[in-house]
C-alpha positions as CSV (number, residue, x, y, z in Angstrom):
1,X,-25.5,17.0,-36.9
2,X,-28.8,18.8,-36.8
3,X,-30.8,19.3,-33.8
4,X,-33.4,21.0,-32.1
5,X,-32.7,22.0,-29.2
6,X,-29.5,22.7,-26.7
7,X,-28.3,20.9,-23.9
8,X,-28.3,22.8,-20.6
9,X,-24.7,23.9,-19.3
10,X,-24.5,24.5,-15.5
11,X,-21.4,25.8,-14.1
12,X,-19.7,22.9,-11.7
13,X,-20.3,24.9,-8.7
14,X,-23.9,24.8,-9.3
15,X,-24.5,21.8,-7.5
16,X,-27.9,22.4,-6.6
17,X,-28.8,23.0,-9.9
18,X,-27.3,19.2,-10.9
19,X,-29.0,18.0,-8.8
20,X,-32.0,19.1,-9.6
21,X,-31.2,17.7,-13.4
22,X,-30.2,14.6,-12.4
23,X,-33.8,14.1,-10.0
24,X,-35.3,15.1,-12.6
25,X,-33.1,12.8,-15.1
26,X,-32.8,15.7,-17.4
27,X,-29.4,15.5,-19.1
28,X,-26.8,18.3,-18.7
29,X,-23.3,19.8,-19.7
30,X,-21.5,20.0,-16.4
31,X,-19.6,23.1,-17.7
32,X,-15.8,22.5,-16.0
33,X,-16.8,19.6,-14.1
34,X,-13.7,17.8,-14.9
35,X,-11.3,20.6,-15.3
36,X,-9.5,20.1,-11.9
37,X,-9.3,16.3,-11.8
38,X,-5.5,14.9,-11.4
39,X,-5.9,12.5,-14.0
40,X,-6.1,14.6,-16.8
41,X,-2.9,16.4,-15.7
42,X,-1.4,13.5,-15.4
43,X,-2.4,11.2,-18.2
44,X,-1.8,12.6,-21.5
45,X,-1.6,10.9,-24.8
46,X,2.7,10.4,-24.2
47,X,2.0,9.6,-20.3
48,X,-0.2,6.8,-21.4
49,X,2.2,5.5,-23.7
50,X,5.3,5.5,-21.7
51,X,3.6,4.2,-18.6
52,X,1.0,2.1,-20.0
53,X,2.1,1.2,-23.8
54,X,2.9,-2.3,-22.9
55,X,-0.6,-3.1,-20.9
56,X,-2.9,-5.9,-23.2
57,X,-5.8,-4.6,-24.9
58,X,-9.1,-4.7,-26.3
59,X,-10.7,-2.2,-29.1
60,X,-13.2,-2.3,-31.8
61,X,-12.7,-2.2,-35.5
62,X,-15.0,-1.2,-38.0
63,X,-15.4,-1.0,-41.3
64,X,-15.9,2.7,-41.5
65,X,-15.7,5.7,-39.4
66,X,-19.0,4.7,-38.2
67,X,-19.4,2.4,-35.1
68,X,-20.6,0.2,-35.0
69,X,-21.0,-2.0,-38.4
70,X,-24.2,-3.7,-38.7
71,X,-25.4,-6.3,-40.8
72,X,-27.3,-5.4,-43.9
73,X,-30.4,-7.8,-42.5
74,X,-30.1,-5.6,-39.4
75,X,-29.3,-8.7,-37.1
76,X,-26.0,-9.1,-36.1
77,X,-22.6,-6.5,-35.4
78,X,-20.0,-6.8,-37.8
79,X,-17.4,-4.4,-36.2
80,X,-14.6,-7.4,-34.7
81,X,-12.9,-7.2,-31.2
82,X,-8.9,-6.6,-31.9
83,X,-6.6,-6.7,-29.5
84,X,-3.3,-5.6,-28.9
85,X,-0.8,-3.6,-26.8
86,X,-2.1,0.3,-25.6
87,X,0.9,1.6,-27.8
88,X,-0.1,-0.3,-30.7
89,X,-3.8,0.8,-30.4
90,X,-2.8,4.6,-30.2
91,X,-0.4,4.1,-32.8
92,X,-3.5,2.4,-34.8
93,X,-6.1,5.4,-33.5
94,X,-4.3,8.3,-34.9
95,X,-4.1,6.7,-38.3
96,X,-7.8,5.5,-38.8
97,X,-11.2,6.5,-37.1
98,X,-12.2,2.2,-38.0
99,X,-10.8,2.2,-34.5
100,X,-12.3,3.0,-31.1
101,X,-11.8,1.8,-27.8
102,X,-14.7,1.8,-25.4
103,X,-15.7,1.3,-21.9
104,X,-17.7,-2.2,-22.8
105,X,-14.8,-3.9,-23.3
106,X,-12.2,-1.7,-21.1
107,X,-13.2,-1.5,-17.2
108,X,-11.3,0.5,-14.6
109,X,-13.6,-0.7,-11.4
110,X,-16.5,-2.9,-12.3
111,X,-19.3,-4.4,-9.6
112,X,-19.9,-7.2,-12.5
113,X,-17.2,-7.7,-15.2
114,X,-13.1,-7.8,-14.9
115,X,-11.3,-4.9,-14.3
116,X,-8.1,-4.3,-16.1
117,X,-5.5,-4.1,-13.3
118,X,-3.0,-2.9,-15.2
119,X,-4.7,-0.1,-15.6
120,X,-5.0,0.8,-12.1
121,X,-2.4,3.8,-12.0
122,X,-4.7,5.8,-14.1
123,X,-7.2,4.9,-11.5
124,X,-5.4,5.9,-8.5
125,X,-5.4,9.3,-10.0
126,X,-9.3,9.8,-11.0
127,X,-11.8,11.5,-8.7
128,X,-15.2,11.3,-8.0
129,X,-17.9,13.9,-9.2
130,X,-18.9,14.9,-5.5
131,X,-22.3,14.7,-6.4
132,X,-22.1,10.3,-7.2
133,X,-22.6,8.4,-4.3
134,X,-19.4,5.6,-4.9
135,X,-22.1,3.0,-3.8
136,X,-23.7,4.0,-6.7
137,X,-21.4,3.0,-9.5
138,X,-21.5,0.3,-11.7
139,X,-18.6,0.3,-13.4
140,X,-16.3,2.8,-14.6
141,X,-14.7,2.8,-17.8
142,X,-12.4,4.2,-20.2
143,X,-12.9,5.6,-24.0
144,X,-9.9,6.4,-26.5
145,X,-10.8,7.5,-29.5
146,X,-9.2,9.8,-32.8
147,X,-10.6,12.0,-35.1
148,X,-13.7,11.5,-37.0
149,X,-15.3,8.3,-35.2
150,X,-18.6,8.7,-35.4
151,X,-21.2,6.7,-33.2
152,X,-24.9,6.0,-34.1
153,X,-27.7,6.5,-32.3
154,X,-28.4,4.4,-29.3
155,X,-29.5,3.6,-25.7
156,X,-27.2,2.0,-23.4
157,X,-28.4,-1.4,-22.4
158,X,-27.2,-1.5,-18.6
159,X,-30.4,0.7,-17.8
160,X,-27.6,3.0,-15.8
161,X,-27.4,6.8,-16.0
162,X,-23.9,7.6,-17.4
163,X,-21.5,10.4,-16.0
164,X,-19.1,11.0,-19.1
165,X,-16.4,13.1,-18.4
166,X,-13.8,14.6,-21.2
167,X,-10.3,14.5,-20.1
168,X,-9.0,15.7,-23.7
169,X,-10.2,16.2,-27.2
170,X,-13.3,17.6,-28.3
171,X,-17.0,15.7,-28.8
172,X,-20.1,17.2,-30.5
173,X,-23.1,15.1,-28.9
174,X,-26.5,14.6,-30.0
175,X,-29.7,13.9,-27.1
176,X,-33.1,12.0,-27.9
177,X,-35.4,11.4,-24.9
178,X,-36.4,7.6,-24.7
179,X,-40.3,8.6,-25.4
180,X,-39.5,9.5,-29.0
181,X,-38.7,5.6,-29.3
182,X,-41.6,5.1,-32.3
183,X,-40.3,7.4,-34.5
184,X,-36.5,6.5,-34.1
185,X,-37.2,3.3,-36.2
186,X,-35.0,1.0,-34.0
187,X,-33.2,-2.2,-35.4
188,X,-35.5,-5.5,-34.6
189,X,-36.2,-6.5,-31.3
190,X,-34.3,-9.9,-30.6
191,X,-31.1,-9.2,-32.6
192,X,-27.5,-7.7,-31.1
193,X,-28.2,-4.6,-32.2
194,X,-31.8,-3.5,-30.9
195,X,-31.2,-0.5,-28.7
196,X,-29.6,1.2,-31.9
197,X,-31.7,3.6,-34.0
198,X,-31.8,3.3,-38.3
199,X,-32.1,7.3,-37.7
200,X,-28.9,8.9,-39.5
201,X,-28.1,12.2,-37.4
202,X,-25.1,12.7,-39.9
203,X,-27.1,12.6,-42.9
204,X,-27.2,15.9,-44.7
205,X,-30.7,15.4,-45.4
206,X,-31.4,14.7,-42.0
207,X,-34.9,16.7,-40.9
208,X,-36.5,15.2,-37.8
209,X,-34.6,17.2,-35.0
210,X,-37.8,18.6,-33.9
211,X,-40.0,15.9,-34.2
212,X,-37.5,14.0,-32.7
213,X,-36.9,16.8,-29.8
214,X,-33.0,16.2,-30.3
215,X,-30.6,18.3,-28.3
216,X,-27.0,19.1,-29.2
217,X,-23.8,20.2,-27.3
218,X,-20.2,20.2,-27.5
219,X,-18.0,18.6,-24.9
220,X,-15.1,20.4,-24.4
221,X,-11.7,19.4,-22.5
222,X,-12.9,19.2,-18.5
223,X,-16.4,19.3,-18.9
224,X,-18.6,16.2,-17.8
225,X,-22.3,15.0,-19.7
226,X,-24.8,13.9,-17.3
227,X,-26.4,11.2,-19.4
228,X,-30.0,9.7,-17.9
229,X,-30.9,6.3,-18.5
230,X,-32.5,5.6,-21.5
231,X,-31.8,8.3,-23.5
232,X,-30.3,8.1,-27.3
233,X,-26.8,9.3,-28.0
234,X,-24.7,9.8,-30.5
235,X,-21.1,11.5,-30.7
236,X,-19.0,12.7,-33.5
237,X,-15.2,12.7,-32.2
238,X,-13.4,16.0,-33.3
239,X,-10.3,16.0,-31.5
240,X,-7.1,14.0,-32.1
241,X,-6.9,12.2,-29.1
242,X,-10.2,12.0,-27.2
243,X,-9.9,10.7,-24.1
244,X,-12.9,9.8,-22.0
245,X,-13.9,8.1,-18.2
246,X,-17.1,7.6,-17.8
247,X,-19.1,6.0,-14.7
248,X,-22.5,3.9,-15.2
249,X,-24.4,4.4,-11.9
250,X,-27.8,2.9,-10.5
251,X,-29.9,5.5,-11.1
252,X,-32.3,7.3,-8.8
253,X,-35.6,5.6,-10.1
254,X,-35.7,3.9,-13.1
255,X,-38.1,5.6,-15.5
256,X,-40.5,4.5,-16.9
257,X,-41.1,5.3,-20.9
258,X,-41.2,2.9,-24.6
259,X,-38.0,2.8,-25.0
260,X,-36.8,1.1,-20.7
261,X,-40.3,-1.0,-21.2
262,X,-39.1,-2.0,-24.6
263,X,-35.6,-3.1,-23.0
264,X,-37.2,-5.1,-20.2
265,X,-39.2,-7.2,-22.8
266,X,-36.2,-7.9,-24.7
267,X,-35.0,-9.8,-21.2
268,X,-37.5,-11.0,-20.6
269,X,-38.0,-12.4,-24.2
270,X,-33.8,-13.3,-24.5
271,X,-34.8,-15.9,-21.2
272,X,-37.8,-17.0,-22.5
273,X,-36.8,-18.0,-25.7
274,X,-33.9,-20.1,-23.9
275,X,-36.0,-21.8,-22.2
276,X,-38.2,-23.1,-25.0
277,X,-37.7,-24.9,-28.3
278,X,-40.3,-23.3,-30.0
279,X,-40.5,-23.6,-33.8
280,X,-38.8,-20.1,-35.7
281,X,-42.1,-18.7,-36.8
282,X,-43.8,-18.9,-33.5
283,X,-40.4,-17.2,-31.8
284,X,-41.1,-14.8,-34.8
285,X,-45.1,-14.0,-34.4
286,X,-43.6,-13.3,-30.3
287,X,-41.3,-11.0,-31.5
288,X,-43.5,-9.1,-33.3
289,X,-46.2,-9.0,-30.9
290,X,-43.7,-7.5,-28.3
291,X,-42.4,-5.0,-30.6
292,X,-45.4,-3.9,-31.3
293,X,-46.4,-3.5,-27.3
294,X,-43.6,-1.3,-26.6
295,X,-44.1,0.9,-29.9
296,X,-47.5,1.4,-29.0
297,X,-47.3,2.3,-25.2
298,X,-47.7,5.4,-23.6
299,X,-48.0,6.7,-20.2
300,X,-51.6,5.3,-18.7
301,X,-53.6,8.4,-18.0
302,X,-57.1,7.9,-15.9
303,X,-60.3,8.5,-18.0
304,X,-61.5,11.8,-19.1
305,X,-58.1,13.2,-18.5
């Protein structure tokens, strides 16, 4: 994955210098930040499955190492919910990377879907970065994941900034600010899949890391990924077994750029259109007139400046 640019590392002791980043919702390799955290002595890949191997649950499936699969009219998701036994998903993740298991559809805590309780031994044992207020959090979830899953390029929806910390395995990440929206030729506004980019950062033709200002990192075992809102991510899994926690928390101030006013309208347009029984092509001419709002926008600036 080409890129332009490197994401920060600050040494977890640094916690002035986090916090600076994350005021500034400028994202950031906590170098270490996880290293010391009980849970990832205690919760390996045979831990889970001798503890845990019977617990119920939920994972995606693919149709290639790329997640998710999307529809060739660039409308609907295609990948299908499985679901299953946690042995019989790791058994499944080690032979195929058609397979991942993410935090949208597994929950340790959450303030607003269900939390797996079964899962609550491996939540006994996870700590807090020191610098999240708990009121804070969202939700906090939990990624599984083999070799070679590969994610594209995307915005998380929740409007949350995301604290992703890597309890074992390896990730190589890839960073787009949310003001670089108009060139990252996102999928229609209105379907499933419209905070996903068309922008292939796997491509071996792929050119527009500086245009794009696209920053790269590696995530190694213990470190944790400050994520802001808003921003574009993509991951390429390199380790056998990549295990992940992550926490979506309210952030500071929500910011303001194309790509959070572009997510606002599509809220705004999802309630609006159940509401009214408008004929297709009207809903359609909407559509398109919203799109082409957010595209368009940039920061107001007073005249002369």
């Amino acid at each position: 994955m080409r890129t332009h640019g490197t994401i920060e590392r600050i040494a977890a002791a640094d916690t002035a210098a986090i916090a600076d980043r994350v005021a500034r919702g400028r994202p950031a390799i906590v170098d270490g930040g996880a290293a010391g955290w009980k849970i990832r002595r205690a919760w390996t890949s045979g831990r889970l499955r001798a503890r845990l191997g019977h617990v119920p649950i939920a994972w995606r499936q693919a149709r290639s190492e790329i997640h998710p699969t999307i529809s060739a009219d660039d409308a609907a998701v295609l990948s299908r919910d499985c679901t299953g036994t946690l042995a019989g998903y790791l058994d499944r993740m080690a032979e195929t990377p058609t397979v991942f298991l993410d935090a949208n559809l597994v929950a340790l805590a959450s303030r607003s879907q269900p939390a797996n309780p079964d899962l609550a031994p491996m939540l006994a044992d996870l700590e807090t970065p020191p610098w999240v207020e708990r009121r804070a959090i969202d939700t906090i979830g939990v990624w599984l994941s083999g070799k070679g899953v590969r994610t594209r390029l995307h915005y998380d929806r929740n409007g949350r900034d995301n604290y992703n910390a890597q309890l074992a395995g390896r990730k190589l990440v890839v960073l787009v600010p949310p003001d670089r929206l108009p060139l990252l030729d996102p999928f229609p506004l209105g379907s499933a899949v419209h905070n996903f980019s068309r922008v292939d950062v796997y491509a071996p033709d792929f050119a527009d890391a500086r245009a794009l200002g696209a920053l790269g990192g590696e995530l190694k075992p213990g470190d944790l990924l400050y994520l802001p809102a808003f921003w574009f991510h993509a991951f390429e899994h390199r380790g056998a077994f990549n295990f992940n926690v992550n926490f979506w928390c309210d952030p500071i101030c929500i910011p303001l750029n194309p790509t959070s006013l572009r997510q606002e309208a599509a809220g705004l347009l999802a309630r609006a259109l159940e509401a009214e029984e408008d004929e297709p092509a009207t809903r359609r001419r909407l559509v398109a007139r919203i799109e082409a709002a957010c595209l368009d926008w940039t920061p107001a600036r007073p005249p002369g400046a």
